[in-house]
C-alpha positions, 0 to 999 in steps of 0.5 A: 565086541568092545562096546561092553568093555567101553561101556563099563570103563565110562560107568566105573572109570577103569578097565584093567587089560591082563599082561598089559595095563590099565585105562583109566577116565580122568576128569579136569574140573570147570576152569575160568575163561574171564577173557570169554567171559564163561565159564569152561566146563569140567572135560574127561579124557583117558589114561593109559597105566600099563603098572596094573592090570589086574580086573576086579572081580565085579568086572567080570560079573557085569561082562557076564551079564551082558554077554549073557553067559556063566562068569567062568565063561566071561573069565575065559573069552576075556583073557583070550580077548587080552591075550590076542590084544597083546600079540597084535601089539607085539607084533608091532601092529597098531590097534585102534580101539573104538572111542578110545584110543590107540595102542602100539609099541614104540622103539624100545618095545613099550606098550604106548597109548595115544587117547581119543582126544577129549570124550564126548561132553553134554555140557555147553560153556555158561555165560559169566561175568566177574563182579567186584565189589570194593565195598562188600562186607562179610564176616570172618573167623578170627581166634573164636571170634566172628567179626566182619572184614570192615570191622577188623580193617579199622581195628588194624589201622587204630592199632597201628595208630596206638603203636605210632603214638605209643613209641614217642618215648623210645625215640626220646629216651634214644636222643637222651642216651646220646646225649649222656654219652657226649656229656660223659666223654666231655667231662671225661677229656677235660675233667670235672672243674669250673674251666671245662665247662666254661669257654677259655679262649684268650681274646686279645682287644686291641690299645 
């Protein structure tokens, strides 16, 4: 009887399974499908973690419940349950659990879990069309202002503008030190008199 079971693990998202694992249901968010042009929506499929396997408490009372008997009782079939769920694993015989999976061993004796592979979905994909506009205005947190993306883009760009025209000086005050260097080691070769800055070659003219 595992349709209490299945019915539990949709509602709560895990079903612990003592001396043997747990099957959780994972869910993939809605995903982007632009060359279809839709939009994909959210899937769930199951997991199988054979590290945890033990059953809360408030399992064992909703099995109750639905089996109508004691919770001592629901304690008791549920762990025979598990334990003739484990022996037929172990004896290397596959186990096919309704909408869910299947359980068996492999080579090297671990318990391995072969999903369903999608659960059943009651939403279709949505029809969507992605739509760019270049020129659409919003606002933005910047520090604790709030301005607009326009606003700040032409901030930006008189910014770089002032920098552009603000740095004149360096590239002057650059072609001004090279200048100094050469007058230096000019003077410094030749010395500091009236010759060495005047051109001394002898220019003989013809009689």
């Amino acid at each position: 009887m595992v349709a209490p079971l299945n019915s539990y693990l949709v509602q709560h998202k895990s079903l612990s399974i003592p001396g043997l694992g747990t099957i959780y249901v994972e869910r993939k968010p809605a995903q982007s499908d632009f060359v279809n042009k839709q939009i994909i929506p959210p899937s769930y499929h199951y997991r199988f973690d054979r590290y945890f396997d033990a059953p809360d408490k408030d399992f064992f009372t909703y099995l109750a419940a639905q089996k109508e008997i004691a919770d001592y009782e629901a304690i008791r079939w549920y762990n025979e349950w598990a334990f003739e769920l484990r022996n037929k694993i172990r004896t290397q015989q596959e186990v096919k659990w309704e909408n869910v999976g299947v359980l068996r061993t492999d080579v090297s004796g671990e318990v391995v879990f072969e999903a369903q592979q999608h659960l059943i979905g009651f939403l279709d994909p949505v029809p969507a069309e992605r739509v760019i506009r270049t020129n659409a205005q919003h606002t933005m947190l910047v520090g604790d202002r709030e301005v607009t993306n326009t606003a700040m883009t032409d901030y930006l760009n008189e910014e770089t503008v002032y920098v552009e025209k603000e740095s004149w000086w360096i590239y002057a005050l650059i072609l001004a030190t090279i200048a100094v260097v050469v007058i230096f080691f000019h003077f410094f070769q030749r010395g500091v008199n009236s010759g060495s800055v005047n051109n001394q070659q002898t220019i003989s003219t013809p009689k």
